[in-house]
C-alpha positions, -999 to +999 in steps of 0.1 A: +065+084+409+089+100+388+086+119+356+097+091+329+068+065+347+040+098+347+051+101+313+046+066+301+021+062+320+002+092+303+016+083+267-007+048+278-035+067+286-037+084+254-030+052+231-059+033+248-081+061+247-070+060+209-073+030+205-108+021+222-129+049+212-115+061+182-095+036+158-114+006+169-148+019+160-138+038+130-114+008+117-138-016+126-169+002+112-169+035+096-136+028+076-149-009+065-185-002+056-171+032+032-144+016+013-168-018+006-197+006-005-170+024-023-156-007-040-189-023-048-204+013-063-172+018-086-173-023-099-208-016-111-205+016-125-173+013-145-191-022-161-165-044-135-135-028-153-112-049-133-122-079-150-132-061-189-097-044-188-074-066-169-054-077-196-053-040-209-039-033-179-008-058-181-003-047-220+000-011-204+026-017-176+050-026-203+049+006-222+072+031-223+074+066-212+070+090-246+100+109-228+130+087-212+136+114-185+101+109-169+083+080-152+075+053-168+039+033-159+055+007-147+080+029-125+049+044-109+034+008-103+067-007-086+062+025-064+024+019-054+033-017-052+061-011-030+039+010-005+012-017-005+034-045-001+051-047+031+056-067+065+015-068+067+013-093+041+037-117+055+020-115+095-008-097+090-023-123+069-012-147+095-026-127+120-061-130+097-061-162+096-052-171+133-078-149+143-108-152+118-095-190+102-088-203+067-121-183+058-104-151+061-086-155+029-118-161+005-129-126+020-098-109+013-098-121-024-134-105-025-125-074-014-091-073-038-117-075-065-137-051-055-113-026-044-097-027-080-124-007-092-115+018-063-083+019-074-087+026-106-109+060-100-083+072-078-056+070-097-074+079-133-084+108-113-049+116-100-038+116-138-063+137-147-058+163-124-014+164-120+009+191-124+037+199-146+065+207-124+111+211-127+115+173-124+081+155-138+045+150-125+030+157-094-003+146-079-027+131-056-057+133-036-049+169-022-046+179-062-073+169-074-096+182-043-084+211-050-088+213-086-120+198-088-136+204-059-122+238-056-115+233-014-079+237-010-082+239+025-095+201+027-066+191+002-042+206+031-056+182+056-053+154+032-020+162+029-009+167+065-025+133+078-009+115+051+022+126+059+018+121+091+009+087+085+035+076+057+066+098+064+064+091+104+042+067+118+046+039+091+081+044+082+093+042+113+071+009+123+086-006+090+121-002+105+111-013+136+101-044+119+131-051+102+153-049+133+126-070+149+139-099+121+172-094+130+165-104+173+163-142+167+206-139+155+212-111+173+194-120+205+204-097+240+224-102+267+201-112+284+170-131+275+142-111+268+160-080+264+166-064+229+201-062+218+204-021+215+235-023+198+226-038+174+197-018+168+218+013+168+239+001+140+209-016+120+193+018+123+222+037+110+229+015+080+193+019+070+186+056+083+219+063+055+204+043+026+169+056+029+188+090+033+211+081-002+178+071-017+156+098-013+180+128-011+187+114-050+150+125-060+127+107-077+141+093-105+165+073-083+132+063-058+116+055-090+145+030-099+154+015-068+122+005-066+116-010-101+144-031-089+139-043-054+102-050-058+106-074-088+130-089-064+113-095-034+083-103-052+101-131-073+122-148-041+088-149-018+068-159-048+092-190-054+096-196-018+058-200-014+053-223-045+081-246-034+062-251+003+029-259-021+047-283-043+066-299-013+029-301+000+009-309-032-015-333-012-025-304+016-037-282-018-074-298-018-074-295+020-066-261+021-093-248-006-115-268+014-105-250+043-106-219+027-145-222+013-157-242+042-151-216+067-158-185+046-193-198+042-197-210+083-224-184+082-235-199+123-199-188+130-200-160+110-235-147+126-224-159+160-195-133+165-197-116+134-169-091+142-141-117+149-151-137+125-139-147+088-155-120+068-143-094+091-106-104+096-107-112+052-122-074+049-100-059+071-066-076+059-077-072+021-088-036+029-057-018+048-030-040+025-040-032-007-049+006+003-074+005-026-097+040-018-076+049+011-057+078-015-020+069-009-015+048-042-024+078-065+004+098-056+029+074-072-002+076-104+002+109-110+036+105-119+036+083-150+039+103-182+013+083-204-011+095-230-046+083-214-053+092-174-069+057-178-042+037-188-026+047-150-056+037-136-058+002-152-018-003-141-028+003-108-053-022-106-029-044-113-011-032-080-041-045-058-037-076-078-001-081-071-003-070-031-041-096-024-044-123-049-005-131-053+015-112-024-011-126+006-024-155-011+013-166-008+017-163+027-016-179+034-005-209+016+027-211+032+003-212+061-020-240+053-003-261+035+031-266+055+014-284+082+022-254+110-004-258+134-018-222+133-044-227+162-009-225+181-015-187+188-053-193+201-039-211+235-008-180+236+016-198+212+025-188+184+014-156+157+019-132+129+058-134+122+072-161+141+044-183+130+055-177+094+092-185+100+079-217+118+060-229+087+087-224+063+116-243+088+089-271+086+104-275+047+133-262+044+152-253+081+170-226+091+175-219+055+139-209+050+139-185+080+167-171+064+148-165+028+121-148+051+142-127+070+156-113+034+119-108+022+113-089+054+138-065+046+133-058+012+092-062+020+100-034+047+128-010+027+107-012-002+079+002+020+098+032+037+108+041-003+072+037-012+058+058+013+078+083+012+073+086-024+035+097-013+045+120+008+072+142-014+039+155-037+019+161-009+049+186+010+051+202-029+015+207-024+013+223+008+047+248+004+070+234-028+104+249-019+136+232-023+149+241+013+114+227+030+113+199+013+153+191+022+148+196+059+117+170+053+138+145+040+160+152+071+134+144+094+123+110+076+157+100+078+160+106+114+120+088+120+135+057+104+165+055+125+143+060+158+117+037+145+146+010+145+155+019+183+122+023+198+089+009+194+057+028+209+024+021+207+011+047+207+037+061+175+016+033+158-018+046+170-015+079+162-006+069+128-036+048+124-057+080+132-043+100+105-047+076+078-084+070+090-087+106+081-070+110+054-092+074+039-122+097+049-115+120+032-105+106-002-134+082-002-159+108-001-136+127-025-135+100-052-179+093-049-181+126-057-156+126-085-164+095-096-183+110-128-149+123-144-134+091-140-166+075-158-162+100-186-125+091-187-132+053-191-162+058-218-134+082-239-105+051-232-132+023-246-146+043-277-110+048-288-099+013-283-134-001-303-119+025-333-084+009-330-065+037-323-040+039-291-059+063-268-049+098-265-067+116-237-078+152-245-101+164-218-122+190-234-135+159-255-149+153-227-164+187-216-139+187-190-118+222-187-103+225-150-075+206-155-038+221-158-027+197-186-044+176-214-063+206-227-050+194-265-032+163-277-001+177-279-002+193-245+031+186-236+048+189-268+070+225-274+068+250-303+102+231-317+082+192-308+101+181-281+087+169-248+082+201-229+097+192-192 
């Protein structure tokens, strides 16, 4: 045997053990059963403020920042949104409802709902707890274990396994993915085979604009991305309503299929883990990242004068990525006609199923819409992500020259993402972010009091009529870094002190 086939063979061994004793059962129990308490808990205790607030929420995202130079709250919700939003929601929904059926869907939009509420602690908290630093706001998980749970050390790990997850593993499956459209016009010499040419040159294109992107700091991540996710939101959106109008008839038949099989509770009970519920939890669970702690990185970056007017945008974001983003692709599904049992007997699944239902309308042309929304679904993404990660690397050692050889290295992860694909690459960034969800969840229950107290101060202000401004010793809270008055970040002469 020689060294490449011990070494594959060894990188095999280590992804199945991964996979089989450690991701399965921790993504298939521990991970489910702590972000559904978690959701459930936080809708009851903050009075269902998903559904109380939800139209507060939309008013927010169309304020401005009080300073031009600084995020805006809808500049920190294109970036959440285009984390969340990616390839998953286009085949993993597919995937969901290949595997669990139509069902799948009616358990997703459940746990969208419910992990609103998450959401919304999170990222209040993230607010409440930022930093002032050269260039805006910084925050996150790691800052606000830190701050408010004085244990530094735990914010380190958050910050390591997040970064591990989003700089490396997911950015790099996310150009993977978008070379992976390109193989049906770029197929290989010979069948089967990838075309590594073009994969080279794919990879090099977008290794240099995620590389122009982020080396440009945030305010340009923040702008590219209020730009492309609008986009990609607006040509998928479009895409999926024509497919239901061209199909107006199968609309009955698929809410029927929908509720019928979410409520097969002899199915459900007889193989309860591959079953609707499970496959709905799951998909609604790891696409909107609602508890998981990656969305409140991009939180802590709006300049905004109440920690819970962040929190309510991001709601929103769950709301964009579940009940509009995947409830897209799961119509495309059931009401072009595509026969999605295709994958059960080895045909067809996640991806190519996709492309197959929208050529049912609309040809060639319509794989080509997809493959567009692919990309901008996937670039989006590797923005996003990064995003997160930037805070945390401030967190663990903020210097200029670190933080330029760490944009170096997600350049290069990107372009080697979009040459290779391994398994266990993917694996090992599953592990991370089960730790780094652990860890936030049990972060946020503890936490969730503040948040509580932050809400009650956002609601009396807004029964008085007044625009709420947060100041946190109204609240008896004094360990944060900023709000301490209501012109904390105003300078002796009045001007926005950044």
């Amino acid at each position: 045997m020689d060294f490449s086939q011990w070494l594959n063979d060894k990188f095999d061994a280590i992804n199945s053990f991964l996979v089989n004793y450690i991701n399965d059962p921790v993504y298939g129990y521990l991970l489910v059963f702590l972000l559904v308490l978690a959701g459930i808990y936080f809708t009851i205790r903050t009075k269902f403020v998903q559904f109380r607030y939800f139209f507060s929420g939309v008013k927010t995202i169309m304020e401005p920042s009080p300073d031009k130079e600084q995020v805006s709250p809808f500049q920190a919700l294109m970036v959440s949104t285009a984390s969340r939003v990616g390839v998953g929601n286009i085949s993993g929904v597919t995937t969901a409802i290949v595997s669990g059926g139509p069902g799948a869907v009616f358990w997703m939009w459940l746990i969208a709902t419910l992990g609103s509420a998450s959401a919304f602690v999170e990222s209040t908290l993230a607010q409440v707890y930022k930093v002032k630093d050269g260039s805006g706001f910084r925050g996150g998980p790691s800052y606000y274990i830190e701050r408010a749970l004085k244990q530094r050390w735990l914010g380190i790990v958050f910050s390591l396994a997040l970064i591990a997850c989003y700089a490396y593993g997911f950015n790099a499956l996310q150009a993977n993915n978008i070379v992976g459209a390109l193989d049906r016009y770029f197929p290989g010499p010979i069948e089967g085979e990838t075309n590594l040419t073009m994969h080279i040159v794919v990879g090099l294109v977008l290794a240099a604009l995620v590389g122009w992107t982020i080396l440009n700091g945030q305010k340009m991540i923040t702008f590219v991305t209020s730009v492309i996710v609008p986009i990609m939101a607006i040509i998928y959106i479009v895409l999926g309503l024509a497919i239901i109008c061209l199909n107006i008839p199968e609309i009955p038949q698929a809410f029927a299929a929908i509720f019928t099989a979410a409520f097969d509770w002899q199915a459900i009970f007889g193989g309860f883990l591959g079953s609707a519920v499970m496959y709905g939890i799951k998909r609604g669970l790891f696409s909107n990242e609602a508890g998981m702690g990656s969305a409140p990185n991009a939180a802590a970056a709006a300049h905004t004068s109440h920690p819970a007017k962040q929190g309510l945008v991001q709601m929103l974001s769950v709301f964009i990525d579940t009940i509009i983003i995947c409830s897209t692709t799961a119509f495309i599904i059931l009401c072009s006609g595509v026969d999605y049992n295709k994958a059960t007997n080895g045909g067809l699944t996640g991806m190519p199923l996709v492309q197959e239902a929208v050529s049912m309308d609309f040809g060639e042309a319509g794989v080509v819409i997809i493959t567009v929304s692919i990309f901008l679904f996937a670039f989006s993404s590797i923005i996003g992500n990064y995003y997160y990660t930037e805070s945390n690397m401030f967190f663990i050692k903020g210097h200029a020259s670190s933080l330029r050889i760490f944009r170096t290295t997600v350049v290069v992860a990107v372009f080697i993402g979009a040459i290779l694909s391994f398994d266990l690459a993917w694996s090992i960034a599953d592990f991370f972010m089960a730790i780094m969800t652990i860890i936030n969840i049990f972060a946020i229950l503890l936490l969730g009091g503040i948040a509580f107290k932050v809400l009650d101060d956002y609601t009396r202000q807004k029964k008085q009529g007044l625009d709420p401004v947060f100041v946190a010793p109204n609240i008896g809270l004094m360990n944060t870094d900023l709000w301490k008055s209501a012109d904390w970040d105003v300078d002796k002469d009045g001007h926005p002190d950044f």
